[in-house]
CHARMM internal coordinates of N, CA and C (Angstrom, degrees):
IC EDIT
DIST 1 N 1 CA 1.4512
DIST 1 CA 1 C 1.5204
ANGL 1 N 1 CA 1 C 107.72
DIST 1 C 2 N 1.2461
ANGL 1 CA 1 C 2 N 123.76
DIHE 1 N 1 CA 1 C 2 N 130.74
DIST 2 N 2 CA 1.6897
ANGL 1 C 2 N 2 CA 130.07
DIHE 1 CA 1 C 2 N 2 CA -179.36
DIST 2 CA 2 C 1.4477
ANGL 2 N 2 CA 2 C 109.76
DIHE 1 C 2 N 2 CA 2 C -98.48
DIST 2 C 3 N 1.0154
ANGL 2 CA 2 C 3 N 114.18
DIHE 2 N 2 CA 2 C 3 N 72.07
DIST 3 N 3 CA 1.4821
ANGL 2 C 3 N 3 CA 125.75
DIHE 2 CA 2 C 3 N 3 CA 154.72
DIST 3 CA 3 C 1.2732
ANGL 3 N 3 CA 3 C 123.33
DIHE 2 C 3 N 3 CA 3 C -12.32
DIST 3 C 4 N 1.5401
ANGL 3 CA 3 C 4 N 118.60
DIHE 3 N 3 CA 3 C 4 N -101.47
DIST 4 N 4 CA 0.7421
ANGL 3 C 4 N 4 CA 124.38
DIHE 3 CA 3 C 4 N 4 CA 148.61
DIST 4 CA 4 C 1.5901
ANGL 4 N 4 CA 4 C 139.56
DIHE 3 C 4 N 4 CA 4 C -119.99
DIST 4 C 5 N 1.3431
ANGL 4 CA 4 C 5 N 123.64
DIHE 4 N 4 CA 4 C 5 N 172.79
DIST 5 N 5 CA 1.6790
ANGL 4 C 5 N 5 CA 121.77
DIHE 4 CA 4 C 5 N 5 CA -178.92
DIST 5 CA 5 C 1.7213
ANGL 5 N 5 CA 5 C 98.26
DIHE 4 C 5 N 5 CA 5 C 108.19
DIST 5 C 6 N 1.3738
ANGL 5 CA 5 C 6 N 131.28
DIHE 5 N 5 CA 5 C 6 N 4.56
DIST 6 N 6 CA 1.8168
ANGL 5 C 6 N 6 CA 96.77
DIHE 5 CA 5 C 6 N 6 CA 179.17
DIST 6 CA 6 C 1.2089
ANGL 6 N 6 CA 6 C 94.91
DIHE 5 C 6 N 6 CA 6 C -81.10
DIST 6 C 7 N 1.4101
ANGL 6 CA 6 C 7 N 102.62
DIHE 6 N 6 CA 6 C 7 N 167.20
DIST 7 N 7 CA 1.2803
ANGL 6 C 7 N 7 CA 118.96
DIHE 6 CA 6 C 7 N 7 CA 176.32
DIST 7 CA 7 C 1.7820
ANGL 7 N 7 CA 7 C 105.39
DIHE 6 C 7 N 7 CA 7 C -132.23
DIST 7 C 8 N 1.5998
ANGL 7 CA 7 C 8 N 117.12
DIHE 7 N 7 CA 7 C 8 N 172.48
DIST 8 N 8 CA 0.9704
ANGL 7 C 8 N 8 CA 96.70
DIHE 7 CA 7 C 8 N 8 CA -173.14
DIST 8 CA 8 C 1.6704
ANGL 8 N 8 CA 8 C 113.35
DIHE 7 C 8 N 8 CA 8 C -91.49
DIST 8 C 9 N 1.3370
ANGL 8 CA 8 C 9 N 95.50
DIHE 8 N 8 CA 8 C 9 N 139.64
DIST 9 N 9 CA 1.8833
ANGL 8 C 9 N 9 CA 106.09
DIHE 8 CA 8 C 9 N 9 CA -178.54
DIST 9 CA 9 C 1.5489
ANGL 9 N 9 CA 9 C 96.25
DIHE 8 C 9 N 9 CA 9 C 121.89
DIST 9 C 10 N 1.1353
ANGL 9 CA 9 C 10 N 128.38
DIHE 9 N 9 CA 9 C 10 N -17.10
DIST 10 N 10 CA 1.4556
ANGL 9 C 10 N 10 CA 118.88
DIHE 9 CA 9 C 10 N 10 CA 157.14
DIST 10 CA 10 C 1.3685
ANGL 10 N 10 CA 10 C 140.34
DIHE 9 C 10 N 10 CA 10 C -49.87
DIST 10 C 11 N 1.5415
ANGL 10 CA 10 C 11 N 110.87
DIHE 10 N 10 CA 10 C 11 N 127.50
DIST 11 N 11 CA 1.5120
ANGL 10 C 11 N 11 CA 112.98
DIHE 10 CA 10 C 11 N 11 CA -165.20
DIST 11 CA 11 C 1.4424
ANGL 11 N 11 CA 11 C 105.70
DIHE 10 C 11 N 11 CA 11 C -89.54
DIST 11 C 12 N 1.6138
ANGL 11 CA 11 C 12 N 89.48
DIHE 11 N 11 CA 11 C 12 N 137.36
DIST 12 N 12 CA 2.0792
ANGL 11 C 12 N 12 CA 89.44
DIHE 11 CA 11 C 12 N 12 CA -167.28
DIST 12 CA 12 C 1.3423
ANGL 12 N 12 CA 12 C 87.34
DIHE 11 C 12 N 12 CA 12 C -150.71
DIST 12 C 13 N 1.4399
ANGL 12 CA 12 C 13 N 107.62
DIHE 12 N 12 CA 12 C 13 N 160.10
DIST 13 N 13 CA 1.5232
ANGL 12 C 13 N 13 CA 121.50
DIHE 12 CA 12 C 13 N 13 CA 150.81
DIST 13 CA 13 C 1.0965
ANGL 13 N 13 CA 13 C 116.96
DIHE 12 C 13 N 13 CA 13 C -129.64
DIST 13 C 14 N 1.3428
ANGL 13 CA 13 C 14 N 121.55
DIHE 13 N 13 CA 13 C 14 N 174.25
DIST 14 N 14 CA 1.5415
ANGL 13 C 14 N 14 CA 138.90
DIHE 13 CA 13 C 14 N 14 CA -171.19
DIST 14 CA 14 C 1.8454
ANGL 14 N 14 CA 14 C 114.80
DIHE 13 C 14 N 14 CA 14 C -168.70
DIST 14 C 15 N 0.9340
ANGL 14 CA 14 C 15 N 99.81
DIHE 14 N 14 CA 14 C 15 N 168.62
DIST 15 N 15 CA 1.8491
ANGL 14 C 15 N 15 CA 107.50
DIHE 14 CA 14 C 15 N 15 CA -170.87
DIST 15 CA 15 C 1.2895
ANGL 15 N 15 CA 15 C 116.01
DIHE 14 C 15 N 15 CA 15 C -104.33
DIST 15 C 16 N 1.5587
ANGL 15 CA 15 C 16 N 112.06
DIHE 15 N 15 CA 15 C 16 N 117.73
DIST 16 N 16 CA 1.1397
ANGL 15 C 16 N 16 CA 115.12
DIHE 15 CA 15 C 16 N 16 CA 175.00
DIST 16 CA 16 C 1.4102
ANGL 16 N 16 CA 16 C 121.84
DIHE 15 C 16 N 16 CA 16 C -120.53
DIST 16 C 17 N 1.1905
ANGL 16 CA 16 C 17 N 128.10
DIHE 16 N 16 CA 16 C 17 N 128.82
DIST 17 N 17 CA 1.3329
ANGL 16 C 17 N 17 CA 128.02
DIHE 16 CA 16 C 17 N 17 CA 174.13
DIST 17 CA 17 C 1.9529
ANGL 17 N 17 CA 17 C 120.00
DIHE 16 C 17 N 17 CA 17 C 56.32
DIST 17 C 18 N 1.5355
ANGL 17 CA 17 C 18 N 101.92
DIHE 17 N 17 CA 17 C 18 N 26.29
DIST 18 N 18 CA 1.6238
ANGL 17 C 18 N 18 CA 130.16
DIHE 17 CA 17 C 18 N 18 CA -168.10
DIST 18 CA 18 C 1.3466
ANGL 18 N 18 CA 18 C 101.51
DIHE 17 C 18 N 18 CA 18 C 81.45
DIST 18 C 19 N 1.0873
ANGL 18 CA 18 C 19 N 135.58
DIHE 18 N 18 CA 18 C 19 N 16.47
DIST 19 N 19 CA 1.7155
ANGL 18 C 19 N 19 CA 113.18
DIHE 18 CA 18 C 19 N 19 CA -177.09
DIST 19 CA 19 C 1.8321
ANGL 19 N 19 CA 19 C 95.31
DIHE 18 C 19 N 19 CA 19 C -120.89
DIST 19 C 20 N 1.3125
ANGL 19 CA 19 C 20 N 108.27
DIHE 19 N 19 CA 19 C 20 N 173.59
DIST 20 N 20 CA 1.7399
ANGL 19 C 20 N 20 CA 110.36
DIHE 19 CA 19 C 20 N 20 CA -173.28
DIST 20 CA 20 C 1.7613
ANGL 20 N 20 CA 20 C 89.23
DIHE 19 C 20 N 20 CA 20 C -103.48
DIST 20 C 21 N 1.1310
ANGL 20 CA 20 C 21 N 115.53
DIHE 20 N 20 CA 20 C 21 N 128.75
DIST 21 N 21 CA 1.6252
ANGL 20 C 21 N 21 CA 119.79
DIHE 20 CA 20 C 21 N 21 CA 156.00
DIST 21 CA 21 C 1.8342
ANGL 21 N 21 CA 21 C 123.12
DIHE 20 C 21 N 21 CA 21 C -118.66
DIST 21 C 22 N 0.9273
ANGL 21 CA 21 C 22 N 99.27
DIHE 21 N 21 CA 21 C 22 N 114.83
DIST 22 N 22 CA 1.6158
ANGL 21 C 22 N 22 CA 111.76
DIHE 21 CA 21 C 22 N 22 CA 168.56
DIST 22 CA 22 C 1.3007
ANGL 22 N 22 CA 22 C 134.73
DIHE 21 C 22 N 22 CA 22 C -88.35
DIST 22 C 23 N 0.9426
ANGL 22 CA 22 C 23 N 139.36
DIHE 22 N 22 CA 22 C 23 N 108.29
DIST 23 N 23 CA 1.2543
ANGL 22 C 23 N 23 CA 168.38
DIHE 22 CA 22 C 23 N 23 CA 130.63
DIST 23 CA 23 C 1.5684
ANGL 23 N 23 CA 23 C 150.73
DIHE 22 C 23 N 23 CA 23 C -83.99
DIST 23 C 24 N 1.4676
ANGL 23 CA 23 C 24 N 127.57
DIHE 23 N 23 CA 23 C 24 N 170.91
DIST 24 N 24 CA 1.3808
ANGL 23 C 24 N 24 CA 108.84
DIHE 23 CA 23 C 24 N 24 CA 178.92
DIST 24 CA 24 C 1.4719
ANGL 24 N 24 CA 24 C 106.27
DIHE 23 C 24 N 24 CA 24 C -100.89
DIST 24 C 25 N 1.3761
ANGL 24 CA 24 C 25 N 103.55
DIHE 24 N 24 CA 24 C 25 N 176.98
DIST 25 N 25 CA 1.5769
ANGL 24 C 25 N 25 CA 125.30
DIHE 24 CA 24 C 25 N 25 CA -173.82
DIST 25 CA 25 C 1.3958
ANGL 25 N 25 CA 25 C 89.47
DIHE 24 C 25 N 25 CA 25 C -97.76
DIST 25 C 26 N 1.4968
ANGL 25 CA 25 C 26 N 119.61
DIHE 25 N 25 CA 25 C 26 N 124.89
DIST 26 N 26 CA 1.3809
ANGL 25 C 26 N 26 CA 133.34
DIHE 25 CA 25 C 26 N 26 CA 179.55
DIST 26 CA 26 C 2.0207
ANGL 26 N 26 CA 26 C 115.71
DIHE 25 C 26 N 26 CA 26 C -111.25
DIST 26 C 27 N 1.3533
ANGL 26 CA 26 C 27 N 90.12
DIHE 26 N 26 CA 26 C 27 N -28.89
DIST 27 N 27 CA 2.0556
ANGL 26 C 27 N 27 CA 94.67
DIHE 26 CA 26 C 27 N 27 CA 172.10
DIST 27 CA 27 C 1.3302
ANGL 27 N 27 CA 27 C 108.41
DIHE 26 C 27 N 27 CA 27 C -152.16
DIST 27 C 28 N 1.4302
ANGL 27 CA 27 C 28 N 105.99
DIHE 27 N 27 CA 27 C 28 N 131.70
DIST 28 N 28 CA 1.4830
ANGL 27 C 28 N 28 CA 102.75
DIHE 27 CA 27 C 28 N 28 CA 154.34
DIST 28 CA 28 C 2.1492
ANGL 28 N 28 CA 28 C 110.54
DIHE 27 C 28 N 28 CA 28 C -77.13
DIST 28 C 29 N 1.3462
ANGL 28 CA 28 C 29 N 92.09
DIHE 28 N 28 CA 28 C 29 N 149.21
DIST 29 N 29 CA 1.1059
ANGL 28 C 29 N 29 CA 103.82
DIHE 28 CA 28 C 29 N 29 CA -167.66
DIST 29 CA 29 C 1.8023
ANGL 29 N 29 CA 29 C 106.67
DIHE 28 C 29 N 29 CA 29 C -108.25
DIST 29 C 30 N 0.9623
ANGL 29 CA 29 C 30 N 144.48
DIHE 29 N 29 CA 29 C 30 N 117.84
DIST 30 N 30 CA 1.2322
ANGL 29 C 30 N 30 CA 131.65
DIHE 29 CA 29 C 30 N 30 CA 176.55
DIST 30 CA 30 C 2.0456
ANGL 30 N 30 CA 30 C 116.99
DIHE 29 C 30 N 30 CA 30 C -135.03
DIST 30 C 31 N 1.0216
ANGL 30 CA 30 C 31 N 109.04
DIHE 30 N 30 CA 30 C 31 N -4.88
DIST 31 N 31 CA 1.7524
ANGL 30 C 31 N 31 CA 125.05
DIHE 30 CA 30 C 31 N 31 CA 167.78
DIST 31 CA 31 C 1.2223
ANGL 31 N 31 CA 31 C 102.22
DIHE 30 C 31 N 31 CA 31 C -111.95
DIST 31 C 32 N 1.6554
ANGL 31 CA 31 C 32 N 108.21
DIHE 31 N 31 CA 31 C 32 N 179.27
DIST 32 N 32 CA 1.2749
ANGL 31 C 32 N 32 CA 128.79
DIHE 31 CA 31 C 32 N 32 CA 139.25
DIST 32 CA 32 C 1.0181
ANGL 32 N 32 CA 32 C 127.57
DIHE 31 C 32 N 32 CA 32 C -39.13
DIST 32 C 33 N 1.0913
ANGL 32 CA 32 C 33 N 127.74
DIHE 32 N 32 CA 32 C 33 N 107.19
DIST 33 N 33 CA 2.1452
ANGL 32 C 33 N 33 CA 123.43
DIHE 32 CA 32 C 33 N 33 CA 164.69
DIST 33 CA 33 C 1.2004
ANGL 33 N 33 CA 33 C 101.30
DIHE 32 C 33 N 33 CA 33 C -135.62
DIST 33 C 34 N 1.4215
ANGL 33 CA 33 C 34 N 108.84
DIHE 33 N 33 CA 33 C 34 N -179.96
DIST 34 N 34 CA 1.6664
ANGL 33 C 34 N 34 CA 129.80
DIHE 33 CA 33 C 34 N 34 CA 167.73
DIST 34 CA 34 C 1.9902
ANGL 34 N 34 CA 34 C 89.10
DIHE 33 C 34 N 34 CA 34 C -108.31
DIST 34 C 35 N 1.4176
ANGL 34 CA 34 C 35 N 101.59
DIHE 34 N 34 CA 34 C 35 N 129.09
DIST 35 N 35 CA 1.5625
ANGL 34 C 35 N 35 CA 105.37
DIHE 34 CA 34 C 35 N 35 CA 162.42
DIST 35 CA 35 C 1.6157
ANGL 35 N 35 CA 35 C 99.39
DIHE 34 C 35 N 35 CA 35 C -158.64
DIST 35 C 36 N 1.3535
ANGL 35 CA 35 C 36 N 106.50
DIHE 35 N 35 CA 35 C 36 N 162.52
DIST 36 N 36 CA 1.7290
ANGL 35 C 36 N 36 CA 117.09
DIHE 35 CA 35 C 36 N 36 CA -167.52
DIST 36 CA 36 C 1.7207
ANGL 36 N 36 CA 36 C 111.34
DIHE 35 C 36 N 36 CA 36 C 20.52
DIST 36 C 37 N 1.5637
ANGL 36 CA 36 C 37 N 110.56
DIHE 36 N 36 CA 36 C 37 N 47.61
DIST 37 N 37 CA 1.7170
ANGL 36 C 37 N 37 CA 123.60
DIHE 36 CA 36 C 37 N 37 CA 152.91
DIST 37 CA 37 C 1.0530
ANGL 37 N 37 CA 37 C 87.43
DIHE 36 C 37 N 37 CA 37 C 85.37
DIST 37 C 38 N 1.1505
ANGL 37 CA 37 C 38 N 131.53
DIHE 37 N 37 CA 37 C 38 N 9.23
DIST 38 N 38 CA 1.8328
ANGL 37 C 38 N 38 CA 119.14
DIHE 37 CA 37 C 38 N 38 CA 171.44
DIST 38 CA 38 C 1.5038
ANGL 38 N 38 CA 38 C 105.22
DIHE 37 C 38 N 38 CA 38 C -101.11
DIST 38 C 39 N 1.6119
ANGL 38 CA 38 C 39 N 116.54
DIHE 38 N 38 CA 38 C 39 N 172.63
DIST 39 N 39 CA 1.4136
ANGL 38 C 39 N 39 CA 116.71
DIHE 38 CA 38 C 39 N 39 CA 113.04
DIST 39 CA 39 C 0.9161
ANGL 39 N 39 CA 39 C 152.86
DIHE 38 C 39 N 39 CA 39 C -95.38
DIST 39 C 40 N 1.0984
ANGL 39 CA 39 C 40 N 157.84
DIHE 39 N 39 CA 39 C 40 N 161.10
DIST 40 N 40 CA 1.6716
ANGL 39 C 40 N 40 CA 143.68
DIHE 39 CA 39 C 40 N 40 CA -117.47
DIST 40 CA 40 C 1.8358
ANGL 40 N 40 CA 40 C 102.84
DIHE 39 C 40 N 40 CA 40 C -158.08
DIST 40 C 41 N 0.6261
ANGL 40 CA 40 C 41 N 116.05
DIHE 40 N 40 CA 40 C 41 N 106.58
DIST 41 N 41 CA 1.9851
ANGL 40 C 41 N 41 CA 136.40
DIHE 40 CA 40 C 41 N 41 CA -176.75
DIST 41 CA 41 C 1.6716
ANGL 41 N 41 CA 41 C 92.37
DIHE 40 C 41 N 41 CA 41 C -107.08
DIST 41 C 42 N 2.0331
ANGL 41 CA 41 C 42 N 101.09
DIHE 41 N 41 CA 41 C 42 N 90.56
DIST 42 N 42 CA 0.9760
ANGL 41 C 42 N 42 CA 93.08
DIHE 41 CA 41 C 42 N 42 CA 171.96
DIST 42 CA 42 C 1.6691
ANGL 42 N 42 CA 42 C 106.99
DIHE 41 C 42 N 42 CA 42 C -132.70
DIST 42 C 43 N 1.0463
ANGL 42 CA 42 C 43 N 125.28
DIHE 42 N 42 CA 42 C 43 N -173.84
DIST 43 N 43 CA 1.5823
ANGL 42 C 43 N 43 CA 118.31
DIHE 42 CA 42 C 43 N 43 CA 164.87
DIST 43 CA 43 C 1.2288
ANGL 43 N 43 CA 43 C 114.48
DIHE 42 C 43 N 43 CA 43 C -146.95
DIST 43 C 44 N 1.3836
ANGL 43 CA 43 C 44 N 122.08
DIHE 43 N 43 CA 43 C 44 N 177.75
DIST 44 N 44 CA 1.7081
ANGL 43 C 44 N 44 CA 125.07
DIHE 43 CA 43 C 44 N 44 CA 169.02
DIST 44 CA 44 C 1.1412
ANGL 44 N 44 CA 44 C 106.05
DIHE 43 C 44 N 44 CA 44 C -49.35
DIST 44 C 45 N 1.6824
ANGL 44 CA 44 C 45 N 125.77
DIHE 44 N 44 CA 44 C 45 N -36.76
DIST 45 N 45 CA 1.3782
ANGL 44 C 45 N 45 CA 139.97
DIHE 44 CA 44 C 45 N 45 CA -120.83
DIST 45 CA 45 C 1.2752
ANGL 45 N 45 CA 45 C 92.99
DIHE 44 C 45 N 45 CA 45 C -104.46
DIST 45 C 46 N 1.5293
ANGL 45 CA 45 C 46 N 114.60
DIHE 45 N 45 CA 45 C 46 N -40.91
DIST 46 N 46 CA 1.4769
ANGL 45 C 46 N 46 CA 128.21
DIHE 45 CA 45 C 46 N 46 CA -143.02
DIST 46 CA 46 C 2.1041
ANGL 46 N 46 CA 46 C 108.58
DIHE 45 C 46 N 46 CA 46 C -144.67
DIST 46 C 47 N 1.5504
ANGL 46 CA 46 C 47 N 109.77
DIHE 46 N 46 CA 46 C 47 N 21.60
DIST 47 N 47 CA 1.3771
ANGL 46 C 47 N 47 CA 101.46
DIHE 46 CA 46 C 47 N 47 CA -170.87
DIST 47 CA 47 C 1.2569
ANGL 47 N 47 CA 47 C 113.67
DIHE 46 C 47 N 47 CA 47 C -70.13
DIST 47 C 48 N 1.4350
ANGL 47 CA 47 C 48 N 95.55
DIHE 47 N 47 CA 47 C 48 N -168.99
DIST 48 N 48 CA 1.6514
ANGL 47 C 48 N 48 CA 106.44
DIHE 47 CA 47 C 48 N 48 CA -138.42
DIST 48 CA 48 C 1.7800
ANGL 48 N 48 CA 48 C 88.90
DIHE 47 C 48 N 48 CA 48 C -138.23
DIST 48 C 49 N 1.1548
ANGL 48 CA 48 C 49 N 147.49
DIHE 48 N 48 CA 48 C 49 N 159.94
DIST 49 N 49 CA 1.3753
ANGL 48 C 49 N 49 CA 160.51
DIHE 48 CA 48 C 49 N 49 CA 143.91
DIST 49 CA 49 C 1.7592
ANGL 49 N 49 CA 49 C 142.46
DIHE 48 C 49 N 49 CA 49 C -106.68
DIST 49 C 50 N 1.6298
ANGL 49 CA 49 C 50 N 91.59
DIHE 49 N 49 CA 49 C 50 N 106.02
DIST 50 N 50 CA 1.4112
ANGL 49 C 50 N 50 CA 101.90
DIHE 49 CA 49 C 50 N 50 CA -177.45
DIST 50 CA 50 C 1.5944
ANGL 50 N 50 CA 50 C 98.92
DIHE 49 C 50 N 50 CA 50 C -67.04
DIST 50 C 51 N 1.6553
ANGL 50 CA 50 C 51 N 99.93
DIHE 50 N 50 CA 50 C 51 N 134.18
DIST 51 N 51 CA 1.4089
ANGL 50 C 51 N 51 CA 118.09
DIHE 50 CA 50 C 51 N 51 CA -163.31
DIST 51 CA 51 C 1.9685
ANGL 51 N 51 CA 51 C 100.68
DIHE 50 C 51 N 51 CA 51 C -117.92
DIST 51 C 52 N 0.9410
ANGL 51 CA 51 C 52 N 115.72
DIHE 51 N 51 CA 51 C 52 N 154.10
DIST 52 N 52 CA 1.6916
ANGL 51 C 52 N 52 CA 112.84
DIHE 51 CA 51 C 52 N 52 CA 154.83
DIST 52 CA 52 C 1.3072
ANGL 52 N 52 CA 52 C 106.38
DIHE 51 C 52 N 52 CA 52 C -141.00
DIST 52 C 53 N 1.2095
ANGL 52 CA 52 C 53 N 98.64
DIHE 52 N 52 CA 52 C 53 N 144.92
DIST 53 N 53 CA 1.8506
ANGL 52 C 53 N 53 CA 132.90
DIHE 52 CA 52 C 53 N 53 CA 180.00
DIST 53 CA 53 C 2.0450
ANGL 53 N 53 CA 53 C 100.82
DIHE 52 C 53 N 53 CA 53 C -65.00
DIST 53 C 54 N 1.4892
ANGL 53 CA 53 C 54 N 91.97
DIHE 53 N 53 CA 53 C 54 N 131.27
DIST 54 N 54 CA 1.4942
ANGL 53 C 54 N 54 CA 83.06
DIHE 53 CA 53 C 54 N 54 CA -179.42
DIST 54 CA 54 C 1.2970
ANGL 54 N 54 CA 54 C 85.72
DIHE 53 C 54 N 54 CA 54 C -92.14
DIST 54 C 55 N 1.1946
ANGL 54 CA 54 C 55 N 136.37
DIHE 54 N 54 CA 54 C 55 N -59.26
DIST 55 N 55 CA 1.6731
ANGL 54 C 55 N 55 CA 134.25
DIHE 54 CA 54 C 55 N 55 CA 175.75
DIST 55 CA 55 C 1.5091
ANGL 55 N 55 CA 55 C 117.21
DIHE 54 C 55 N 55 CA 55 C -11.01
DIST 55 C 56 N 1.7607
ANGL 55 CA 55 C 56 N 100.10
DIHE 55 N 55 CA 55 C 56 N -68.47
DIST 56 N 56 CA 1.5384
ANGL 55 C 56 N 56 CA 96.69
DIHE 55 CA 55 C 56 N 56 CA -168.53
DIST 56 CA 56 C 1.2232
ANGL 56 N 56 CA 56 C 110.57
DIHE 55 C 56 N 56 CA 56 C -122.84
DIST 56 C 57 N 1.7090
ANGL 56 CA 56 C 57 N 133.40
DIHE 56 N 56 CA 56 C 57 N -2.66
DIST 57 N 57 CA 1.0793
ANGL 56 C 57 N 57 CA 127.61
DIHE 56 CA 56 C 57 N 57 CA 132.34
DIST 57 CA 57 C 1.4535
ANGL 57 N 57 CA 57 C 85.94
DIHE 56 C 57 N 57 CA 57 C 110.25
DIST 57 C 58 N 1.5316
ANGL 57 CA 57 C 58 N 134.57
DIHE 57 N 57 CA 57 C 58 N 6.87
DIST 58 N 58 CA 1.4619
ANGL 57 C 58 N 58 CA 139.66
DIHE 57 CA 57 C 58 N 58 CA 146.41
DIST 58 CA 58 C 1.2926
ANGL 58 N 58 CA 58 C 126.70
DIHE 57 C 58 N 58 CA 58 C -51.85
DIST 58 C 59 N 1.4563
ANGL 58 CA 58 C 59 N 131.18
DIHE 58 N 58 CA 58 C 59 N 153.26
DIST 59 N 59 CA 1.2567
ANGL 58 C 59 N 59 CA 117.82
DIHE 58 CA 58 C 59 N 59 CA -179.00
DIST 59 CA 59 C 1.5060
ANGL 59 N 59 CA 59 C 90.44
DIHE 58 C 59 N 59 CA 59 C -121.73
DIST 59 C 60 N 1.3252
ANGL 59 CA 59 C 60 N 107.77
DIHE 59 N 59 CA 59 C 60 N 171.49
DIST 60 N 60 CA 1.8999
ANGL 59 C 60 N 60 CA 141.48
DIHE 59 CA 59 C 60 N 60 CA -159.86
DIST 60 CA 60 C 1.2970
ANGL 60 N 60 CA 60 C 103.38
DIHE 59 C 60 N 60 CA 60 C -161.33
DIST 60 C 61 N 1.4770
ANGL 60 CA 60 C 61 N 109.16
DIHE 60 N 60 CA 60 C 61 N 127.25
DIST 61 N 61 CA 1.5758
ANGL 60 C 61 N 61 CA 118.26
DIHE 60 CA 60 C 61 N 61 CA 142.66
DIST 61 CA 61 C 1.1705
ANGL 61 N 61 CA 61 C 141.37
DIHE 60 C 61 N 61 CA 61 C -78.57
DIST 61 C 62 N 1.3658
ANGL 61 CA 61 C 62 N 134.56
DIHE 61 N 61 CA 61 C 62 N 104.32
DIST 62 N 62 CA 1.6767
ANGL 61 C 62 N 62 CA 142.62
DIHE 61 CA 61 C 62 N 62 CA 178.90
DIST 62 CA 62 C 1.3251
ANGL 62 N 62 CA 62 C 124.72
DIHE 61 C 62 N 62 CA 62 C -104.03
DIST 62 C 63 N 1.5275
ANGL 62 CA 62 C 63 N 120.74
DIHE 62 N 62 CA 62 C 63 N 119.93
DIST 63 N 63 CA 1.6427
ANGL 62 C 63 N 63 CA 107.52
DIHE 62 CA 62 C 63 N 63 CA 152.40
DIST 63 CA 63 C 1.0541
ANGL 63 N 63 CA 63 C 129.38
DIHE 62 C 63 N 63 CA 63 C -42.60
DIST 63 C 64 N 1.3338
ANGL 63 CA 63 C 64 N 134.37
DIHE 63 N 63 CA 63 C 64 N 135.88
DIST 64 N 64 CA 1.3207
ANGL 63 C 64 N 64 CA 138.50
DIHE 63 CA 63 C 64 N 64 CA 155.74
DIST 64 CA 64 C 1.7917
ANGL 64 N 64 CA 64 C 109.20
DIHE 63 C 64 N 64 CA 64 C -6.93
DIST 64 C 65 N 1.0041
ANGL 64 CA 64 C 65 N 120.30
DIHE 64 N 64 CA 64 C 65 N -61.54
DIST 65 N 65 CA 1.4841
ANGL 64 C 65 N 65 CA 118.41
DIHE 64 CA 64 C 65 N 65 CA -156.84
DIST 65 CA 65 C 2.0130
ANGL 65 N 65 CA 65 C 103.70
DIHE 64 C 65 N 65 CA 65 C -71.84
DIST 65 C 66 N 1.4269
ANGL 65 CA 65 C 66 N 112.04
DIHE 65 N 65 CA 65 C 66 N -37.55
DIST 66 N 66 CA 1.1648
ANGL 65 C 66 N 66 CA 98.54
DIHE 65 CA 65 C 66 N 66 CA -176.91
DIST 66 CA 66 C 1.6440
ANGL 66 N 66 CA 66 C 119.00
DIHE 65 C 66 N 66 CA 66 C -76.70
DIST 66 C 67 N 2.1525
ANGL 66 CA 66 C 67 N 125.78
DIHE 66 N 66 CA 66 C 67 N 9.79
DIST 67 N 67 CA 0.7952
ANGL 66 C 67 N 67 CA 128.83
DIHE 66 CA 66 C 67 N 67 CA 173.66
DIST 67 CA 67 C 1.4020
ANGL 67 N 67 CA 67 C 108.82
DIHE 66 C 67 N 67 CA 67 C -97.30
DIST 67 C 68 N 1.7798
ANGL 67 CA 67 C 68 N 88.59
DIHE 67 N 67 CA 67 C 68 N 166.49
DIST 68 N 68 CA 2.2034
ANGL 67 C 68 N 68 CA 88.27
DIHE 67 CA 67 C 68 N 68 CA -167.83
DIST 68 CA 68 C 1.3922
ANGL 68 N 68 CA 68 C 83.57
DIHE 67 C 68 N 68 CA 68 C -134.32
DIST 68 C 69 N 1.0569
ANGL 68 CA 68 C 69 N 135.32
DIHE 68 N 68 CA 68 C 69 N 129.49
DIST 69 N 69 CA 1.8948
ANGL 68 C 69 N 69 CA 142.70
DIHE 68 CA 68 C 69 N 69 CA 175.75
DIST 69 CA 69 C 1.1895
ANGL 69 N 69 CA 69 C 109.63
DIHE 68 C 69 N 69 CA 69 C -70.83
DIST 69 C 70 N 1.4730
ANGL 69 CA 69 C 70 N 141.90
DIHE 69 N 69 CA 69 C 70 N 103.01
DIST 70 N 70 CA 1.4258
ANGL 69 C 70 N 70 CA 123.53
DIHE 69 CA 69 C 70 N 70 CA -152.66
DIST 70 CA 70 C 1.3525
ANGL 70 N 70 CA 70 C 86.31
DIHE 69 C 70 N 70 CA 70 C -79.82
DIST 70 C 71 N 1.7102
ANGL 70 CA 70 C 71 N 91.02
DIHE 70 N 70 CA 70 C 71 N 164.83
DIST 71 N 71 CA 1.7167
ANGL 70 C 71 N 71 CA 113.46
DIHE 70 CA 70 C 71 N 71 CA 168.43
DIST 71 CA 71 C 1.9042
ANGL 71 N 71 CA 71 C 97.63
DIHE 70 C 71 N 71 CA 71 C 88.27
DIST 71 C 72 N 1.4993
ANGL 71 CA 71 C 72 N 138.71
DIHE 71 N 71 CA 71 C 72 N -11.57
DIST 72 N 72 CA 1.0618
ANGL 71 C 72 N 72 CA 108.79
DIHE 71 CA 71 C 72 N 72 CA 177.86
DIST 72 CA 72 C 1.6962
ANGL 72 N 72 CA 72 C 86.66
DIHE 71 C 72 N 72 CA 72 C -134.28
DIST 72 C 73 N 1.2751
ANGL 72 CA 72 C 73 N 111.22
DIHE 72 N 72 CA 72 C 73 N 164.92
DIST 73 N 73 CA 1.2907
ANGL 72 C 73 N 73 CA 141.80
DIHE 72 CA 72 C 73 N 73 CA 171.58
DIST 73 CA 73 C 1.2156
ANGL 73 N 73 CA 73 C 105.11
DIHE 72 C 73 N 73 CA 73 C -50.30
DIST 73 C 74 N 1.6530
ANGL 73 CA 73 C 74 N 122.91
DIHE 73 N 73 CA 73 C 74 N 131.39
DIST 74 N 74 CA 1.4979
ANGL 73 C 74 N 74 CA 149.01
DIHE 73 CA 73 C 74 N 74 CA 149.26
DIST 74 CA 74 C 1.4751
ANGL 74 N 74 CA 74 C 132.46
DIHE 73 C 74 N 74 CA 74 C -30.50
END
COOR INIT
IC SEED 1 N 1 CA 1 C
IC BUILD
């Protein structure tokens, strides 16, 4: 789980719908916004990461905890 430190252009995965998808980290999120058709309830305290699909090239919002930094240990 990547806590903290991604930055954007970092290679990560996370679980979607039972399958693993990888992609990069495209925003740190730390306010309110609208991103990937949502809105986003985020804070300094508590942000959140706009992600994109290398597969299909969609973006997703994730907490920190449901991302994995590829290439290092869990």
């Amino acid at each position: 789980m990547a806590k903290d430190g991604l930055r954007k252009g970092d290679d990560v995965s996370w679980n979607s719908h039972g399958r693993k998808v990888t992609g990069k980290v495209r925003n740190k999120i730390t306010g309110r916004t609208r991103a990937a058709g949502r809105t986003v309830d985020a804070s300094e305290e508590e942000p959140q990461y706009e992600v994109e699909s290398d597969k299909s090239g969609r973006t997703a919002v994730h907490k920190p905890q449901a991302l994995h930094r590829k290439g290092k240990a869990s």
